[in-house]
Residue frames relative to the residue before (quaternion, step in Angstrom):
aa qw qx qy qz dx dy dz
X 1.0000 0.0000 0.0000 0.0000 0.00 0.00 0.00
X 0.3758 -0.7308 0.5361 0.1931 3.59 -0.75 1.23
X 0.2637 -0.7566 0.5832 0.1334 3.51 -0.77 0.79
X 0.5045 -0.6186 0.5557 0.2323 3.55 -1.14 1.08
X 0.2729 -0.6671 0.6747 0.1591 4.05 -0.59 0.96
X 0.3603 -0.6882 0.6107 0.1541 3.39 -1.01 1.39
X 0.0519 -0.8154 0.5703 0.0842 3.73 -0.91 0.52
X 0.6512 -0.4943 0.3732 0.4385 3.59 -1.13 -0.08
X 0.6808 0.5450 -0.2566 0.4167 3.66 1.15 -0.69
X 0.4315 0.5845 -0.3415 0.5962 3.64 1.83 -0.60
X 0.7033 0.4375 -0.3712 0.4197 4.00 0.70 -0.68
X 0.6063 0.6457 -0.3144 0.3414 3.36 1.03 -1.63
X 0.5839 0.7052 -0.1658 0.3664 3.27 1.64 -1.45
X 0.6425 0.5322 -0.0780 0.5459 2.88 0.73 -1.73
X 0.7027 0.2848 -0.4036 0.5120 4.02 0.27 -0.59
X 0.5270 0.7066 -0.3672 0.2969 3.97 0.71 -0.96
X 0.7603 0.3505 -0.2767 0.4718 3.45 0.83 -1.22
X 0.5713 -0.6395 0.4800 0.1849 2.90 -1.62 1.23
X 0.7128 -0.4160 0.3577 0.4369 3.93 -0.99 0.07
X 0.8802 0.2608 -0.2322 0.3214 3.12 0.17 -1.16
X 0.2486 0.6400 -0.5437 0.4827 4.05 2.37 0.30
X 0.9080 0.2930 -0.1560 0.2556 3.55 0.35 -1.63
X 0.5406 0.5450 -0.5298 0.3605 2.98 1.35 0.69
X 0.5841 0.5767 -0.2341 0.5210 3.34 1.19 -0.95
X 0.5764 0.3420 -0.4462 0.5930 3.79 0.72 0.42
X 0.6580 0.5429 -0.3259 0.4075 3.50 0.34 -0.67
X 0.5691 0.6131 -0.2836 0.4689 3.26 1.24 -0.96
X 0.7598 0.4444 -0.1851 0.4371 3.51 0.96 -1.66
X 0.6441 0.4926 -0.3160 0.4925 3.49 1.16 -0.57
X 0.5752 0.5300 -0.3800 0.4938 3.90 1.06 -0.29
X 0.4446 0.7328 -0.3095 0.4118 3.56 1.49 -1.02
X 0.8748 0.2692 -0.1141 0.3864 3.14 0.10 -2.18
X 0.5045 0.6542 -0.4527 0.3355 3.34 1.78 -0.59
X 0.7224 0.5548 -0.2690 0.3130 3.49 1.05 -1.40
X 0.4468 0.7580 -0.3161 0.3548 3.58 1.52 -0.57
X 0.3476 -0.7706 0.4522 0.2843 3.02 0.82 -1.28
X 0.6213 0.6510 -0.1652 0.4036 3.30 1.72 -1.03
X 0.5630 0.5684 -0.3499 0.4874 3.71 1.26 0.79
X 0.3677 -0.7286 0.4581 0.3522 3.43 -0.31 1.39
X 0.7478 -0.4780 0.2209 0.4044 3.67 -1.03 -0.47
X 0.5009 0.6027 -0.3851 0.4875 3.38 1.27 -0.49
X 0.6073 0.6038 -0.3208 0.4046 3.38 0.64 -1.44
X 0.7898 0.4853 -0.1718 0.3333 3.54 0.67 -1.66
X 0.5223 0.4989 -0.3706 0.5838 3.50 1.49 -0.74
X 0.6430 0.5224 -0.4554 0.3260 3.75 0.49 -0.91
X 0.7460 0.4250 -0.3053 0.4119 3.46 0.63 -1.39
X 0.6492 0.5017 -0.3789 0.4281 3.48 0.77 -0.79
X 0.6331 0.3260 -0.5001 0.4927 3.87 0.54 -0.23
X 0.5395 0.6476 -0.4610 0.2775 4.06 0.86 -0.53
X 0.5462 0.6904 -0.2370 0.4109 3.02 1.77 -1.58
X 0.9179 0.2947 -0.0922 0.2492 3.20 0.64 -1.46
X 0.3149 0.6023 -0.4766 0.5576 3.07 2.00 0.80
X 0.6527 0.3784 -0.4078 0.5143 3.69 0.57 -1.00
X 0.5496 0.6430 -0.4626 0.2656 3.67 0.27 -0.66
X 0.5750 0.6726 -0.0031 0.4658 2.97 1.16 -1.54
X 0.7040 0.3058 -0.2160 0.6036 3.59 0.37 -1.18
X 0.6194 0.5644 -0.3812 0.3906 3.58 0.43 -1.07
X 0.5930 0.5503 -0.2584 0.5279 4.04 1.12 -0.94
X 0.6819 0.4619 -0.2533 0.5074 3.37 0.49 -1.34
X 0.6634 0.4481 -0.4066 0.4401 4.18 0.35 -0.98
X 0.5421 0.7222 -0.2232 0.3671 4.01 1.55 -1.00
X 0.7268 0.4208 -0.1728 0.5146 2.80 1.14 -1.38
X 0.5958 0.6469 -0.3508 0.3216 3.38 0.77 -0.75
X 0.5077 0.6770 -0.2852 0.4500 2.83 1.38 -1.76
X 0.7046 0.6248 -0.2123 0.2608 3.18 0.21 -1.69
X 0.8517 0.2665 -0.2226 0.3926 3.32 0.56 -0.83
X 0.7277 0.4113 -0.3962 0.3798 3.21 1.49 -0.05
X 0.0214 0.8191 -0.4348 0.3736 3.62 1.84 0.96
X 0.0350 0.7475 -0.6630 0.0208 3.76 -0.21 1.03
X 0.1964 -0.7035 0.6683 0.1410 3.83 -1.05 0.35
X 0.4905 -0.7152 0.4715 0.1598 3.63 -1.08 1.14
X 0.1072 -0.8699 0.4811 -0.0181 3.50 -0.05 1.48
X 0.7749 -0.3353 0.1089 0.5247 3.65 1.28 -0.23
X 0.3969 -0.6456 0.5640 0.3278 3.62 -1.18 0.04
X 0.4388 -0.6593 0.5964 0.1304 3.73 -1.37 1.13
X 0.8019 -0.3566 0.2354 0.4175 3.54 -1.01 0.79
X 0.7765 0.3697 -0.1969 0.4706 3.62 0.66 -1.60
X 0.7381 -0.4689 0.2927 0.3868 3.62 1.04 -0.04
X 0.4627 0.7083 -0.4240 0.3232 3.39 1.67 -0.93
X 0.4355 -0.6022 0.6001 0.2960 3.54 -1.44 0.11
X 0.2042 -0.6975 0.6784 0.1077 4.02 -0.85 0.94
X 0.2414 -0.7199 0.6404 -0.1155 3.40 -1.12 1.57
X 0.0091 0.7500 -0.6580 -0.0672 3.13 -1.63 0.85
X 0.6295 -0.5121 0.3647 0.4566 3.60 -0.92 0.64
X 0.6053 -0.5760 0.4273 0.3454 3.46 -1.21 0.12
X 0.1976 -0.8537 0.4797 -0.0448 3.58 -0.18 0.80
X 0.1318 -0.9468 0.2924 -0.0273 3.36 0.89 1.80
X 0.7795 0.3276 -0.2601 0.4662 2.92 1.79 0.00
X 0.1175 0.6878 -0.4739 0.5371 3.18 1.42 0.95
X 0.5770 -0.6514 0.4684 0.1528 4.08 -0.32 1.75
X 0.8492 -0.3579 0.2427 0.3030 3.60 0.11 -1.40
X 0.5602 -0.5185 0.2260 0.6052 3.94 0.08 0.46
X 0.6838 0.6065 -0.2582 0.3130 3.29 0.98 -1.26
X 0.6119 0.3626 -0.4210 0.5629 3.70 0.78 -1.03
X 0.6946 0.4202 -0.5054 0.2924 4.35 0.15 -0.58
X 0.5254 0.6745 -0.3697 0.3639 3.64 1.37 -0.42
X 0.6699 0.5892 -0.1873 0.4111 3.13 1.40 -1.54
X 0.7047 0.4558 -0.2016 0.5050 3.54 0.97 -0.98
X 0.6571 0.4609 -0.3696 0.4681 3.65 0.93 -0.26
X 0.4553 0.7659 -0.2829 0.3550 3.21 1.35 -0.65
């Protein structure tokens, strides 16, 4: 079995694609996994493909995450007052409850 040599451009790749490229590949590769119609090489191939996109697809999430502001109130002139997202903070409801 011929192994794919990992290069630096296969990474460059891999950061480039946007969430919703690597979900929608991921999607197709769960597809052909479920078929059934991939010999075994094939299947190990997609399933590590899967789990690079898997992977990026987490990593674009997280990002998201931290730059995730939550609306904390409006200042005299109207302006909107932000806080950072706050990921370990339980649920909208218990931060509603405490501002309350």
């Amino acid at each position: 079995m011929a192994k794919k040599k990992k290069t630096n451009n296969d990474d460059q790749c891999e950061e480039s694609v946007s969430f919703e490229d690597a979900a929608e590949r991921l999607e197709q590769i769960v597809d052909r996994l479920e078929e059934g119609n991939l010999n075994l090489d094939e299947s190990l191939s997609s399933y590590a493909e899967g789990i690079k996109l898997l992977k990026r697809c987490h990593s674009i999430l997280q990002e998201a995450e931290k730059q995730v502001e939550l609306l904390t109130s409006v200042d005299e002139a109207g302006r909107t007052l932000t806080t950072p997202f706050d990921a370990s903070a339980s649920s909208m409801d218990d931060r509603s409850r405490t501002r309350s």
